[in-house]
C-alpha positions in Angstrom: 94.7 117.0 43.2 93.3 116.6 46.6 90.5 116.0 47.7 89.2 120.0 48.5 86.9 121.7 47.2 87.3 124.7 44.6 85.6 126.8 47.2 87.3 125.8 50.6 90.7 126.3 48.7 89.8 129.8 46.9 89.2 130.9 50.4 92.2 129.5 51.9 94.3 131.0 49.4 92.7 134.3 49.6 93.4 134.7 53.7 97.1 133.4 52.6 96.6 136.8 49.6 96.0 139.0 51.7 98.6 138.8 54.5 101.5 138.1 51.9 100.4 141.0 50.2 100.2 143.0 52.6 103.5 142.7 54.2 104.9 142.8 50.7 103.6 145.8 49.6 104.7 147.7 53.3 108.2 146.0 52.1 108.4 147.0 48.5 106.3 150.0 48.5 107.6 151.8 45.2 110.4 149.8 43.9 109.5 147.9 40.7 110.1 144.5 41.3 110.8 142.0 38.1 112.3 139.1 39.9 113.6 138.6 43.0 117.2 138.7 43.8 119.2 135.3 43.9 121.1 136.2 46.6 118.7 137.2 49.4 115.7 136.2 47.7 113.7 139.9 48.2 112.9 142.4 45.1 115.2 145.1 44.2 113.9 147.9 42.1 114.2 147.1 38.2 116.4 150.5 38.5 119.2 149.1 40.2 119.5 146.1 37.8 122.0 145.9 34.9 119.7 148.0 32.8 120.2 151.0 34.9 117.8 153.4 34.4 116.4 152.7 30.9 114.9 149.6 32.8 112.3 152.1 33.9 111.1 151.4 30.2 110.7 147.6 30.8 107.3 146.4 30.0 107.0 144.9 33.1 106.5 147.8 35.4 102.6 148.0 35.4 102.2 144.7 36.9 103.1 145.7 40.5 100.7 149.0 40.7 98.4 146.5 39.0 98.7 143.9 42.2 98.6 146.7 44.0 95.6 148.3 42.1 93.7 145.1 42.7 94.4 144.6 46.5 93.2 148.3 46.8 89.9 146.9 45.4 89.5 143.8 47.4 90.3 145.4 51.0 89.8 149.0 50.9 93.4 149.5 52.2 94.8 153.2 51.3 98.5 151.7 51.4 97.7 149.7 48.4 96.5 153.1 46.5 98.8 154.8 48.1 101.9 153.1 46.7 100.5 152.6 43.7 100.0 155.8 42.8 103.4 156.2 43.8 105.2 153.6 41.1 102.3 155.8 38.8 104.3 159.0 39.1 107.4 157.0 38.6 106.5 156.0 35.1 105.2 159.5 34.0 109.0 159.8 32.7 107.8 157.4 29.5 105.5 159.7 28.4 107.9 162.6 28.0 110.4 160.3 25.8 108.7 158.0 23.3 112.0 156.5 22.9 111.8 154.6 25.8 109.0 152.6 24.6 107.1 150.4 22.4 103.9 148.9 21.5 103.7 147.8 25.4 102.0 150.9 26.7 99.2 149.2 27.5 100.9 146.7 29.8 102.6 149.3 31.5 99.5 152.0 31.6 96.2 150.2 32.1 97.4 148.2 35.0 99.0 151.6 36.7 97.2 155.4 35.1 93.9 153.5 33.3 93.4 151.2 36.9 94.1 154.6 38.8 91.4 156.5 36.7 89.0 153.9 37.1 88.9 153.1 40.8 89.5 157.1 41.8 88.3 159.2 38.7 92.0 161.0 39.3 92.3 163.1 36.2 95.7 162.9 35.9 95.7 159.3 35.6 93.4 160.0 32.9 95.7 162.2 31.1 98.7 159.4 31.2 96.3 156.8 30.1 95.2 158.7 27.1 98.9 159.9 26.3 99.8 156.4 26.2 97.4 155.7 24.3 97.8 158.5 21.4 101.4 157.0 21.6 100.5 153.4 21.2 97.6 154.0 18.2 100.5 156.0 16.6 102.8 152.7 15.7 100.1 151.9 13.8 101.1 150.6 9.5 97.9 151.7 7.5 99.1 149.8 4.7 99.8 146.5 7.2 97.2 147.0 9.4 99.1 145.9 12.4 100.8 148.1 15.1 104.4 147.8 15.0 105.7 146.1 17.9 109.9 147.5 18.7 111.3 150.5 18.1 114.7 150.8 16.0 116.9 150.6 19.1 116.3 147.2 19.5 117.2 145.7 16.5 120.3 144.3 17.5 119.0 141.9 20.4 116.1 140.9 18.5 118.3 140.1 15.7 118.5 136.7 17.0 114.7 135.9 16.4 114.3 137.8 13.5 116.8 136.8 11.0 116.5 138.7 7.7 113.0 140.3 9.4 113.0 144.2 9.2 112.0 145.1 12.6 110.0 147.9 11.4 107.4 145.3 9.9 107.3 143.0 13.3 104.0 142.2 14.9 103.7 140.0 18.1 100.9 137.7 19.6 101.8 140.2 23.3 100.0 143.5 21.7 96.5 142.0 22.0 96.9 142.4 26.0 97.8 146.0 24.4 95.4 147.1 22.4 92.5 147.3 25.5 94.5 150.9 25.9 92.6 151.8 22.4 89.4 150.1 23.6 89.4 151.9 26.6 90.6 155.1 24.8 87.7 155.3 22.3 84.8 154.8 25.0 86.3 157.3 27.2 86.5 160.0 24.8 84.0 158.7 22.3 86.5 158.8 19.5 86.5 155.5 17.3 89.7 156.0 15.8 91.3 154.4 18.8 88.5 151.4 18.6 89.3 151.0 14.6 92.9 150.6 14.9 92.6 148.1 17.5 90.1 146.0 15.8 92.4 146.3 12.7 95.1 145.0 14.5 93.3 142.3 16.6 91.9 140.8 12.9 95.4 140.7 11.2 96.7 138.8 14.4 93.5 136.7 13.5 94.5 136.3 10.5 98.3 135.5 10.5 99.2 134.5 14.4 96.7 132.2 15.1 96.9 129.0 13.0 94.0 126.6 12.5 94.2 124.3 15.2 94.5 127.2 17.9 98.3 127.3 18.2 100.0 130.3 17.6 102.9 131.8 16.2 105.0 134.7 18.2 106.1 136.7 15.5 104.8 137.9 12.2 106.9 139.9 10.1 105.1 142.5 7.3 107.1 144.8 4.1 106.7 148.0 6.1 106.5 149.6 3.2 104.1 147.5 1.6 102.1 145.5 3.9 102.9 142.2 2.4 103.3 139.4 4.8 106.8 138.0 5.2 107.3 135.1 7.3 107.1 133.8 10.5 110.2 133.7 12.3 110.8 131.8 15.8 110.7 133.8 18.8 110.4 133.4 22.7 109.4 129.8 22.7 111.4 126.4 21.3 111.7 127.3 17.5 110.3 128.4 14.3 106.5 126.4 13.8 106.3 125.7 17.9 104.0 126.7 20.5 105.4 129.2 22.6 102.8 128.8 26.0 102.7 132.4 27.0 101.9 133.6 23.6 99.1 130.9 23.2 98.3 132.9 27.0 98.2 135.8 25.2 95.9 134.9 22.1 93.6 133.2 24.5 93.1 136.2 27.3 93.4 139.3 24.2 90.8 137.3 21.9 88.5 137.8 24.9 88.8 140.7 25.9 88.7 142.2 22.1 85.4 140.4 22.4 84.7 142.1 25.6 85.0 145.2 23.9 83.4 145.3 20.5 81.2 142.6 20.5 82.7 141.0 17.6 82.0 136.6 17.7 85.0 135.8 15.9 87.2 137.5 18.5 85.7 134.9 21.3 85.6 132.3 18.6 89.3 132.5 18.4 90.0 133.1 21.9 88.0 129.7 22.0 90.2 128.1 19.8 93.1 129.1 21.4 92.0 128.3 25.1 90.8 125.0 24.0 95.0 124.0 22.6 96.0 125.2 25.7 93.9 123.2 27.6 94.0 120.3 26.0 98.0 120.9 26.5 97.9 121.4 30.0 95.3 118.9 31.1 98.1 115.9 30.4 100.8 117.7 32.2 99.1 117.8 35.6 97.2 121.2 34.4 101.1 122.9 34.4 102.5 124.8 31.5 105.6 123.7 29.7 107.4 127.0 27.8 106.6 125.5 24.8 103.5 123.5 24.2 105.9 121.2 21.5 109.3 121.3 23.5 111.0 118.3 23.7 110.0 116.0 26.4 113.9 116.5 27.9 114.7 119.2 29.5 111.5 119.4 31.4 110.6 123.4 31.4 107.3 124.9 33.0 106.4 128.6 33.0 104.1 129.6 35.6 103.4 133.2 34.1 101.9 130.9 30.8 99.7 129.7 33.4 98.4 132.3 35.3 97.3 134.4 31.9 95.6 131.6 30.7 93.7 131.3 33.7 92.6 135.0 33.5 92.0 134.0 30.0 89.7 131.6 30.7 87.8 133.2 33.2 87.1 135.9 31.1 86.0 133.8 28.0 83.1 132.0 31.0 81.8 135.5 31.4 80.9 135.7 28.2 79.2 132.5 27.4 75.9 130.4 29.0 76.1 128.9 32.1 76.9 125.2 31.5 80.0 126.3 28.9 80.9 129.2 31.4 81.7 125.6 34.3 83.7 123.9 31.7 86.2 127.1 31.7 86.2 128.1 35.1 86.9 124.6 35.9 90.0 124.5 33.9 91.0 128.1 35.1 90.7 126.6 38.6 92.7 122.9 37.8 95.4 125.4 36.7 95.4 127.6 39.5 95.7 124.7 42.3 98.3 123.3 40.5 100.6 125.7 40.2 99.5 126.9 43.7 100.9 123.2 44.6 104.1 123.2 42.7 105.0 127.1 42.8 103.8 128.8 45.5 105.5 130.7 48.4 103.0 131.7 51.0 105.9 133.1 53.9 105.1 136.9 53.9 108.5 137.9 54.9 109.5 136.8 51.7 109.0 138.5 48.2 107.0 137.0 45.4 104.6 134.8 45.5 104.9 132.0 42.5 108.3 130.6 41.2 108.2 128.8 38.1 108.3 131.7 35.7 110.3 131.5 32.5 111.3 134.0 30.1 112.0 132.8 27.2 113.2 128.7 26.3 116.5 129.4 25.0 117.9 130.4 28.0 121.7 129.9 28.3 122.6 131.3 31.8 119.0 129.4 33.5 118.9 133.0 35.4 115.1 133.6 33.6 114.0 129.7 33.8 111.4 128.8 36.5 112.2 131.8 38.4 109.7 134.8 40.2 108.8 136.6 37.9 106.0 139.4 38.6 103.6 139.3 36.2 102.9 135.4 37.5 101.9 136.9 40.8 99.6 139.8 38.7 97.5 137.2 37.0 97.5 134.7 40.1 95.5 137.4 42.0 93.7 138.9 39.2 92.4 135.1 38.5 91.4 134.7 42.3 89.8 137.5 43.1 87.7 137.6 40.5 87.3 134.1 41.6 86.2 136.3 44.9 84.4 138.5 42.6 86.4 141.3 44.7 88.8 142.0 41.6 88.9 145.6 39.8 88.7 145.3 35.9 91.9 146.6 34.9 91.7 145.3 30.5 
């Protein structure tokens, strides 16, 4: 890493932020970007992809009002609010068909309605954030005590990971960057029931996701009927028993933030454990993600998005410790941020996105979703550097 300090190159990369950003978002304005187009190398709307319109559903599409949400906050711009109320009003259409969509209201509603509310007190931002919410606490299984993660409709391309898994019954390490829709929820209307379903969720993910030395599984499969745990199938990462990077990204930012939100010391215990695999991970790969923290050495695969959520992660896990622990992770958060702003980054603002080396999912027969744009890298990159700033808008 060269010789710069954190501070000179937090700055640097901010002045880079905000003129990128800025001609991005006059670019974009309310398209929902995913990726950027192979071709031409810009974002097309998520719309005009091969999903057609049911891509408006993709769990994706809070990340760019989120960006947006959070650029708002550091500069005091009105396009940024502007537009993003605009992609807002674009995914209202969710909320009037529940078939379009799963447990990930909270990725898609925090970051767009629950980020609206908060910075402008717009009440109808509060009303989609606590629709989304009523939605989301009602895939909860009582007798589980998990919140089911896919609806019927996709059993068929989940199929694949599962197995002989009844999709009903499927829980994932992503719904803990979910569940802060319930926390929020409860301590805006002061109804626990929200609060309790979360924390029921968060402590069977405890329970059955993260393992004992801080690795995770992706997906836990329960009897719907029962509760009974079933297995542990593979999922997004190399197989069954691996280490897929962006879940560990997931366990190590939701742990904290369930800690943010209740209080509870074995939440930020675990989020803890799990930061402290993925540093240790990391920190002999040049502080760069591989998809799967127990891939084989050949083919060499990174995912930047891993990255970026782990940084968040870790900054979020120094707030909530003393001082001296709090400078061990915001070190790491910021050894991971420079290097992936080294190996990834594209600062020319006439083009779109601003990190490549995102990957879907390892298993990825066509390479079109491996080390790629992708947008929720670019959300966590500038949540992790203006908070950095401390200019960023809490949006968990």
């Amino acid at each position: 890493m060269e010789r710069q300090s954190n501070q000179e190159w937090l700055d640097s990369v901010y002045e880079k932020l905000l003129a990128k950003m800025k001609a991005e978002c006059q670019r974009v304005g309310t398209k929902i970007p995913y990726t950027t187009d192979k071709e031409d190398g810009t974002y097309h709307d998520i719309t005009d992809s091969a999903m057609g319109e049911h891509a408006i559903g993709n769990w994706t599409n809070g990340f760019w009002p989120g960006m947006l949400w959070q650029m708002y906050e550091a500069t005091g711009d009105e396009i940024y609010k502007t537009t993003a109320v605009g992609v807002e009003e674009r995914l209202d259409v969710l909320l009037r068909d529940s078939d379009m969509v799963n447990h990930d209201l909270g990725f898609l509603f925090l970051l767009s309605s629950v980020a609206n509310y908060r910075k402008t007190g717009n009440r109808e931002a509060r009303r989609r954030g606590l629709l989304a919410a009523s939605l989301l606490s009602s895939r909860y299984n009582p007798d589980g005590k998990f919140i089911r993660a896919w609806p019927d409709s996709m059993a068929d391309i989940m199929g694949r990971m599962l197995g002989d898994g009844d999709i009903r019954g499927v829980v994932i390490i992503d719904c803990m960057m979910n569940i802060p829709l319930l926390y929020w929820a409860s301590e805006e209307t002061g109804d626990p029931r929200f609060k309790k379903i979360a924390v029921s969720h968060a402590k069977t993910a405890q329970q059955y996701i993260v393992r004992p030395d801080g690795s995770c599984n992706h997906i836990i499969v329960f009897d719907p009927d029962t509760g009974e745990y079933l297995n542990n199938p593979g999922g997004q990462g190399y197989k069954q028993g691996s280490s897929w990077s962006r879940g560990q990204s997931w366990a190590v930012y939701g742990f904290a933030l369930s800690y943010r939100h209740t209080g509870d010391q074995s939440f930020l215990d675990t989020a803890k454990q799990c930061a402290h695999y993925c540093i240790a991970n990391m920190a002999v790969n040049d502080w760069l993600p591989l998809v799967d923290y127990r891939q084989p050495a050949e083919p060499l695969k990174y995912d930047s998005t891993a990255a970026m959520c782990t940084a968040c992660g870790l900054l979020e896990i120094a707030a909530h410790v003393d001082k001296e622990e709090a400078r061990f992770y915001t070190e790491a958060a910021y050894r991971i941020l420079r290097a992936c702003d080294g190996k990834f980054a594209n600062w020319n603002p006439e083009q779109d996105s601003i990190l490549t080396g995102g990957t879907y999912f390892y298993h990825d027969p066509t390479g079109d979703n491996t080390e790629v744009p992708i947008i929720y890298a670019d959300y966590y990159f500038i949540e992790a550097v203006l908070r950095l700033k401390g200019k960023y808008l809490f949006e968990w």
